[in-house]
C-alpha positions, 0 to 999 in steps of 0.5 A: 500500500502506498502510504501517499494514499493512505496516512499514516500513524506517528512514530517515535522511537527511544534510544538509551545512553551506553554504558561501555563496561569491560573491554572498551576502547578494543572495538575498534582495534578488533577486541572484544566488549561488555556493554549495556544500555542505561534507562536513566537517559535517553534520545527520542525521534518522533516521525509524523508524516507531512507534505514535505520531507522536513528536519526540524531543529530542537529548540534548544540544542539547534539554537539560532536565535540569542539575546545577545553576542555573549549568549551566543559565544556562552552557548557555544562554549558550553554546548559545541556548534553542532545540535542533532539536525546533522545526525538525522540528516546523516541518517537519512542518507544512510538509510536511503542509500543502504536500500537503493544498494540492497533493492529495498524498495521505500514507497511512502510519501514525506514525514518530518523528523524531530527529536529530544534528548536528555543525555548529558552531552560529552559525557562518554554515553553517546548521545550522538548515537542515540539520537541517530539510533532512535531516528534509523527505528522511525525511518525501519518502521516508517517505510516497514522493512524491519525484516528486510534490515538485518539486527546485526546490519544495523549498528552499521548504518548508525556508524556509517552516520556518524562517520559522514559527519567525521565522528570517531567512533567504535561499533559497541556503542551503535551494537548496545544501542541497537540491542538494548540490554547487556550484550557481550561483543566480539569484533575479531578480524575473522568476523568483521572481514568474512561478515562485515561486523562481529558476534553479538551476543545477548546476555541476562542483565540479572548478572549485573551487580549494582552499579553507579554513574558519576559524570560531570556537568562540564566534562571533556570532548570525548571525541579526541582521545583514540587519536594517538593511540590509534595511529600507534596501533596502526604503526605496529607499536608493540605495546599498544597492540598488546595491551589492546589484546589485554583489554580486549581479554579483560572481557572475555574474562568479565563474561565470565566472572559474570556467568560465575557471579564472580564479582570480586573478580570482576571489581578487578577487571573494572579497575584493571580496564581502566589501568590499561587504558591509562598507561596507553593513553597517557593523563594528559589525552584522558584528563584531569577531571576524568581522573579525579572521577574515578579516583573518588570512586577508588578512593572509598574502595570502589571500582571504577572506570570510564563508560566510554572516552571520558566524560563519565565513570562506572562504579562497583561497590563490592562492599555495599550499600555503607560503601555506597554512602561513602562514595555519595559523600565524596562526589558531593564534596568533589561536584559530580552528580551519581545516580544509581545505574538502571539496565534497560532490557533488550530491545529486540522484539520478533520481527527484529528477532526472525533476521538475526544470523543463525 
Protein backbone atom coordinates (compact mmCIF):
# COMPACT_ATOMS: atom_id res chain seq x y z
CA UNK A 1 0.00 0.00 0.00
CA UNK A 2 1.27 3.41 -0.85
CA UNK A 3 1.20 5.39 2.08
CA UNK A 4 0.76 8.63 -0.33
CA UNK A 5 -2.98 7.42 -0.24
CA UNK A 6 -3.18 6.17 2.56
CA UNK A 7 -2.00 8.41 6.12
CA UNK A 8 -0.02 7.05 8.45
CA UNK A 9 0.01 6.95 12.20
CA UNK A 10 3.19 8.83 14.37
CA UNK A 11 6.09 7.06 15.13
CA UNK A 12 8.57 7.57 17.94
CA UNK A 13 11.33 5.64 18.72
CA UNK A 14 13.84 5.91 22.39
CA UNK A 15 17.49 5.17 22.50
CA UNK A 16 19.22 4.71 25.58
CA UNK A 17 22.73 6.26 26.89
CA UNK A 18 25.50 3.41 26.85
CA UNK A 19 27.48 2.15 29.33
CA UNK A 20 30.84 0.55 27.76
CA UNK A 21 31.67 -1.80 30.54
CA UNK A 22 34.54 -4.16 30.33
CA UNK A 23 36.88 -4.18 27.19
CA UNK A 24 36.22 -0.60 25.74
CA UNK A 25 38.10 1.06 23.51
CA UNK A 26 39.02 -2.56 21.78
CA UNK A 27 36.02 -2.12 19.45
CA UNK A 28 37.73 -0.64 17.16
CA UNK A 29 41.07 -2.50 17.30
CA UNK A 30 39.36 -5.87 16.83
CA UNK A 31 38.71 -6.95 20.57
CA UNK A 32 36.09 -7.84 22.41
CA UNK A 33 33.28 -5.80 24.84
CA UNK A 34 30.85 -5.68 27.67
CA UNK A 35 28.02 -3.17 27.40
CA UNK A 36 24.94 -2.25 28.33
CA UNK A 37 22.04 0.19 27.91
CA UNK A 38 21.28 2.89 30.52
CA UNK A 39 17.49 3.74 31.28
CA UNK A 40 18.42 6.76 33.35
CA UNK A 41 18.66 8.62 29.81
CA UNK A 42 17.87 8.66 26.67
CA UNK A 43 17.02 10.20 22.99
CA UNK A 44 13.65 10.11 21.35
CA UNK A 45 12.97 10.76 17.40
CA UNK A 46 9.18 11.42 16.77
CA UNK A 47 8.42 10.56 12.88
CA UNK A 48 4.76 12.22 11.55
CA UNK A 49 4.13 12.11 8.18
CA UNK A 50 3.86 15.55 6.13
CA UNK A 51 3.77 17.32 2.82
CA UNK A 52 7.33 17.94 2.51
CA UNK A 53 10.28 15.88 3.98
CA UNK A 54 11.13 18.09 6.90
CA UNK A 55 14.22 18.19 9.64
CA UNK A 56 13.01 20.14 12.31
CA UNK A 57 15.61 21.98 14.63
CA UNK A 58 15.48 21.31 18.65
CA UNK A 59 14.73 24.40 20.16
CA UNK A 60 17.50 24.15 22.42
CA UNK A 61 20.20 22.32 21.06
CA UNK A 62 19.86 23.75 17.17
CA UNK A 63 19.69 27.45 18.88
CA UNK A 64 19.99 30.05 16.09
CA UNK A 65 18.49 32.82 17.88
CA UNK A 66 20.38 34.77 21.27
CA UNK A 67 19.87 37.79 23.07
CA UNK A 68 22.95 38.80 22.56
CA UNK A 69 26.50 38.26 21.20
CA UNK A 70 27.75 36.75 24.95
CA UNK A 71 24.65 34.37 24.90
CA UNK A 72 25.97 33.11 21.61
CA UNK A 73 29.96 32.73 22.45
CA UNK A 74 28.35 31.45 26.04
CA UNK A 75 26.08 28.83 24.32
CA UNK A 76 28.98 27.69 22.03
CA UNK A 77 31.30 27.22 24.67
CA UNK A 78 29.01 25.03 26.80
CA UNK A 79 27.33 23.36 24.21
CA UNK A 80 29.74 22.87 20.93
CA UNK A 81 28.38 24.01 17.32
CA UNK A 82 26.61 21.27 16.49
CA UNK A 83 22.93 20.15 17.67
CA UNK A 84 21.15 16.70 16.22
CA UNK A 85 19.91 18.14 12.56
CA UNK A 86 23.34 16.89 11.01
CA UNK A 87 22.70 13.41 12.89
CA UNK A 88 19.08 12.97 11.35
CA UNK A 89 20.20 14.25 8.06
CA UNK A 90 23.37 11.61 8.09
CA UNK A 91 20.98 9.06 8.83
CA UNK A 92 18.54 9.66 6.02
CA UNK A 93 21.23 9.32 3.71
CA UNK A 94 22.48 6.45 5.10
CA UNK A 95 19.31 4.54 5.08
CA UNK A 96 18.36 5.79 1.91
CA UNK A 97 21.49 4.94 0.04
CA UNK A 98 21.60 1.27 2.03
CA UNK A 99 18.06 0.39 0.41
CA UNK A 100 18.98 1.55 -3.10
CA UNK A 101 22.02 -0.64 -2.73
CA UNK A 102 20.17 -3.61 -1.31
CA UNK A 103 16.97 -3.30 -3.67
CA UNK A 104 14.78 -2.42 -0.89
CA UNK A 105 12.05 -0.62 -2.23
CA UNK A 106 10.67 2.61 0.03
CA UNK A 107 7.19 3.58 -1.48
CA UNK A 108 5.82 6.29 1.12
CA UNK A 109 5.30 9.99 0.86
CA UNK A 110 7.25 12.51 3.24
CA UNK A 111 7.40 12.80 7.01
CA UNK A 112 9.16 15.44 9.17
CA UNK A 113 11.65 14.19 11.93
CA UNK A 114 12.15 15.95 15.48
CA UNK A 115 13.94 14.95 18.34
CA UNK A 116 14.63 15.29 22.37
CA UNK A 117 17.29 14.00 24.33
CA UNK A 118 18.48 14.34 27.70
CA UNK A 119 21.89 12.60 27.51
CA UNK A 120 24.25 14.92 29.30
CA UNK A 121 26.46 15.98 26.04
CA UNK A 122 30.24 14.52 26.11
CA UNK A 123 29.55 12.60 28.80
CA UNK A 124 31.24 9.28 27.18
CA UNK A 125 27.28 7.95 26.90
CA UNK A 126 26.98 8.60 23.29
CA UNK A 127 24.38 10.55 22.93
CA UNK A 128 25.25 11.30 19.16
CA UNK A 129 24.33 7.94 18.62
CA UNK A 130 21.23 7.61 20.44
CA UNK A 131 19.67 10.02 18.51
CA UNK A 132 20.74 8.66 15.20
CA UNK A 133 19.55 5.12 16.56
CA UNK A 134 16.10 6.48 17.58
CA UNK A 135 15.66 8.13 14.25
CA UNK A 136 17.02 4.84 11.80
CA UNK A 137 13.91 2.93 14.34
CA UNK A 138 11.31 5.64 12.85
CA UNK A 139 12.72 5.59 9.32
CA UNK A 140 12.62 0.97 9.60
CA UNK A 141 9.20 1.09 10.82
CA UNK A 142 8.17 4.32 8.87
CA UNK A 143 8.79 2.68 5.21
CA UNK A 144 8.19 -1.48 7.07
CA UNK A 145 11.09 -3.03 6.15
CA UNK A 146 12.20 -4.15 9.83
CA UNK A 147 12.59 -7.54 8.47
CA UNK A 148 14.40 -6.61 5.47
CA UNK A 149 17.16 -4.93 7.72
CA UNK A 150 19.29 -7.23 9.38
CA UNK A 151 19.80 -6.56 13.55
CA UNK A 152 23.40 -7.38 13.15
CA UNK A 153 23.34 -4.81 9.83
CA UNK A 154 22.34 -2.04 11.57
CA UNK A 155 24.85 -0.57 14.18
CA UNK A 156 26.41 -0.32 10.99
CA UNK A 157 24.34 2.39 9.47
CA UNK A 158 24.20 4.34 12.86
CA UNK A 159 28.28 4.39 12.47
CA UNK A 160 28.16 4.96 8.91
CA UNK A 161 26.27 8.02 10.03
CA UNK A 162 28.50 9.41 12.41
CA UNK A 163 31.18 8.95 10.01
CA UNK A 164 29.80 11.17 7.02
CA UNK A 165 29.82 13.84 9.84
CA UNK A 166 33.94 12.72 10.78
CA UNK A 167 32.67 11.31 14.38
CA UNK A 168 35.46 8.66 15.82
CA UNK A 169 33.87 6.32 16.97
CA UNK A 170 33.62 2.43 17.64
CA UNK A 171 30.75 -0.32 16.83
CA UNK A 172 29.82 -1.34 20.57
CA UNK A 173 28.03 1.70 21.13
CA UNK A 174 25.70 1.71 17.98
CA UNK A 175 25.66 -2.54 18.61
CA UNK A 176 24.31 -1.72 22.83
CA UNK A 177 22.12 0.70 21.39
CA UNK A 178 20.50 -1.29 18.90
CA UNK A 179 20.08 -4.41 21.00
CA UNK A 180 19.38 -2.66 24.36
CA UNK A 181 20.22 -4.75 27.30
CA UNK A 182 23.54 -6.34 28.36
CA UNK A 183 25.46 -7.54 25.43
CA UNK A 184 28.83 -9.37 25.02
CA UNK A 185 30.71 -8.44 21.67
CA UNK A 186 33.19 -9.90 19.66
CA UNK A 187 34.53 -7.99 16.97
CA UNK A 188 37.70 -10.20 15.82
CA UNK A 189 39.21 -9.81 12.45
CA UNK A 190 37.66 -13.07 11.10
CA UNK A 191 34.13 -11.86 11.81
CA UNK A 192 34.28 -8.46 10.66
CA UNK A 193 36.49 -9.47 7.46
CA UNK A 194 34.30 -12.89 6.43
CA UNK A 195 30.67 -10.98 7.85
CA UNK A 196 31.31 -7.11 7.64
CA UNK A 197 30.58 -6.58 11.60
CA UNK A 198 31.05 -9.01 14.74
CA UNK A 199 29.17 -11.53 17.28
CA UNK A 200 26.91 -10.27 19.39
CA UNK A 201 25.64 -11.88 21.98
CA UNK A 202 22.83 -11.07 24.49
CA UNK A 203 23.44 -11.82 27.96
CA UNK A 204 20.84 -11.70 31.04
CA UNK A 205 21.01 -8.29 32.68
CA UNK A 206 20.32 -10.01 36.23
CA UNK A 207 24.12 -10.95 36.22
CA UNK A 208 24.98 -7.40 36.64
CA UNK A 209 25.91 -6.14 40.42
CA UNK A 210 24.65 -2.67 41.48
CA UNK A 211 26.32 -0.47 39.73
CA UNK A 212 26.57 3.59 39.84
CA UNK A 213 27.09 6.67 37.11
CA UNK A 214 29.41 9.57 38.05
CA UNK A 215 29.52 12.49 35.46
CA UNK A 216 30.16 15.75 35.24
CA UNK A 217 28.44 18.78 34.19
CA UNK A 218 31.04 20.30 32.15
CA UNK A 219 33.18 17.02 31.22
CA UNK A 220 35.88 16.67 28.35
CA UNK A 221 35.40 16.37 24.44
CA UNK A 222 35.17 12.61 24.21
CA UNK A 223 35.94 12.54 20.64
CA UNK A 224 39.59 13.49 20.75
CA UNK A 225 41.18 10.94 22.99
CA UNK A 226 41.67 7.47 20.46
CA UNK A 227 43.56 9.95 18.13
CA UNK A 228 47.26 9.00 19.18
CA UNK A 229 46.59 5.58 20.15
CA UNK A 230 45.23 4.65 17.02
CA UNK A 231 47.96 5.91 14.96
CA UNK A 232 50.34 3.96 17.30
CA UNK A 233 48.17 0.92 16.52
CA UNK A 234 48.40 1.01 13.03
CA UNK A 235 52.22 1.75 13.10
CA UNK A 236 52.74 -1.61 14.79
CA UNK A 237 53.87 -0.31 18.11
CA UNK A 238 54.13 -3.29 20.21
CA UNK A 239 52.85 -2.08 23.24
CA UNK A 240 49.78 -0.57 22.45
CA UNK A 241 48.88 -3.73 20.20
CA UNK A 242 49.40 -5.86 23.35
CA UNK A 243 47.72 -4.02 25.64
CA UNK A 244 44.97 -3.84 23.44
CA UNK A 245 44.67 -7.71 23.08
CA UNK A 246 44.79 -7.38 27.01
CA UNK A 247 41.83 -5.05 27.31
CA UNK A 248 40.07 -6.67 24.88
CA UNK A 249 40.63 -10.17 27.07
CA UNK A 250 39.75 -8.06 30.10
CA UNK A 251 36.11 -9.15 28.74
CA UNK A 252 36.34 -12.24 27.94
CA UNK A 253 37.31 -12.94 31.21
CA UNK A 254 34.30 -10.38 32.66
CA UNK A 255 31.76 -12.54 30.75
CA UNK A 256 32.91 -14.94 32.67
CA UNK A 257 33.36 -13.87 36.18
CA UNK A 258 29.51 -12.58 35.49
CA UNK A 259 28.12 -16.09 34.18
CA UNK A 260 30.04 -17.24 37.66
CA UNK A 261 28.82 -14.35 39.61
CA UNK A 262 32.42 -13.71 40.48
CA UNK A 263 32.17 -10.09 41.47
CA UNK A 264 35.23 -9.96 43.32
CA UNK A 265 36.87 -10.98 40.44
CA UNK A 266 35.07 -8.59 38.27
CA UNK A 267 35.59 -5.21 40.55
CA UNK A 268 39.30 -6.12 39.42
CA UNK A 269 38.52 -6.39 35.66
CA UNK A 270 36.79 -2.86 36.09
CA UNK A 271 40.00 -1.32 37.55
CA UNK A 272 42.47 -3.13 35.52
CA UNK A 273 40.22 -1.87 32.13
CA UNK A 274 40.91 1.15 33.25
CA UNK A 275 44.68 0.76 34.18
CA UNK A 276 45.45 -0.38 30.78
CA UNK A 277 43.58 2.25 29.02
CA UNK A 278 45.62 4.81 31.16
CA UNK A 279 49.02 3.54 30.61
CA UNK A 280 48.27 3.82 26.54
CA UNK A 281 46.56 6.82 26.52
CA UNK A 282 48.64 8.79 28.95
CA UNK A 283 46.90 11.51 31.67
CA UNK A 284 47.04 14.48 29.90
CA UNK A 285 44.79 12.74 26.47
CA UNK A 286 42.40 11.47 29.42
CA UNK A 287 42.20 14.39 31.55
CA UNK A 288 42.34 15.95 34.94
CA UNK A 289 38.79 15.83 35.80
CA UNK A 290 38.39 12.03 34.17
CA UNK A 291 40.94 11.23 36.52
CA UNK A 292 39.65 12.81 39.51
CA UNK A 293 36.16 10.53 38.69
CA UNK A 294 37.47 7.99 39.09
CA UNK A 295 39.74 8.09 41.86
CA UNK A 296 36.89 9.47 44.08
CA UNK A 297 35.36 6.19 43.34
CA UNK A 298 38.58 4.33 44.18
CA UNK A 299 39.22 6.43 46.84
CA UNK A 300 36.35 4.60 49.27
CA UNK A 301 37.40 1.20 47.63
CA UNK A 302 35.16 1.08 44.80
CA UNK A 303 35.92 0.04 41.24
CA UNK A 304 35.51 2.02 38.71
CA UNK A 305 36.27 3.15 35.24
CA UNK A 306 35.24 5.12 32.21
CA UNK A 307 31.89 4.49 30.20
CA UNK A 308 33.05 5.38 27.49
CA UNK A 309 36.30 8.22 26.17
CA UNK A 310 35.74 10.30 29.20
CA UNK A 311 33.04 12.37 30.42
CA UNK A 312 31.67 9.56 32.97
CA UNK A 313 32.62 6.83 35.20
CA UNK A 314 31.23 3.41 36.08
CA UNK A 315 31.23 2.10 39.79
CA UNK A 316 31.04 -1.14 41.62
CA UNK A 317 30.86 -1.02 45.39
CA UNK A 318 31.71 -4.64 46.14
CA UNK A 319 31.26 -3.58 49.98
CA UNK A 320 27.66 -2.10 49.82
CA UNK A 321 25.01 -0.04 50.41
CA UNK A 322 27.89 1.71 53.50
CA UNK A 323 30.26 1.99 50.68
CA UNK A 324 27.75 3.48 48.75
CA UNK A 325 27.20 6.45 51.25
CA UNK A 326 30.54 6.89 51.33
CA UNK A 327 31.22 7.23 47.68
CA UNK A 328 27.87 9.67 47.61
CA UNK A 329 29.69 11.78 50.21
CA UNK A 330 32.65 12.10 48.23
CA UNK A 331 31.05 13.05 44.85
CA UNK A 332 29.13 15.70 46.58
CA UNK A 333 32.03 17.10 48.13
CA UNK A 334 34.29 16.90 44.70
CA UNK A 335 30.74 18.40 42.48
CA UNK A 336 29.98 15.25 40.48
CA UNK A 337 26.42 14.10 40.03
CA UNK A 338 25.91 9.95 40.74
CA UNK A 339 22.97 8.10 40.05
CA UNK A 340 22.38 4.52 40.56
CA UNK A 341 22.55 2.62 37.24
CA UNK A 342 19.30 1.27 35.76
CA UNK A 343 19.85 -1.55 32.75
CA UNK A 344 17.44 -1.29 30.27
CA UNK A 345 16.10 -4.96 28.98
CA UNK A 346 16.57 -5.84 25.48
CA UNK A 347 15.14 -4.10 22.73
CA UNK A 348 14.65 -6.59 20.30
CA UNK A 349 11.04 -7.72 19.57
CA UNK A 350 10.05 -10.74 16.98
CA UNK A 351 10.18 -9.15 13.72
CA UNK A 352 13.99 -7.95 14.72
CA UNK A 353 14.40 -11.47 16.18
CA UNK A 354 13.27 -13.51 12.74
CA UNK A 355 16.53 -11.56 10.66
CA UNK A 356 19.44 -12.40 13.50
CA UNK A 357 22.11 -14.70 11.81
CA UNK A 358 21.59 -18.31 12.67
Amino acid sequence: MDRSESPSPVIEQRAYARVGLLGNPSDVYFGQCLSFTLANFWASVRLEPSDELVIRPHPTHDLVNFQSLDHLVDRLDREGYYGGVRLLMAICKVFRNYCKENKIDLRGGNFTLSYDTNIPRQAGLSGSSAIVRAALGCLIDFYEVRELIKVEIRPNLVLSAEKELGIVAGLQDRVAQVYGGLVYMDFSKEHMDKLGHGIYTPMDISLLPPLHLIYAENPSDSGKVHSTVRQRWLNGDEFIISSMKEVANVAVEGRKALLEKDYSRFATLMNRNFDLRRSMFGDDALGALNLEMVEVARRVGAASKFTGSGGAVVVFCPDGPSQVKQLEDACEKAGFKIEQVKVVPSLLNEADLKTLSK
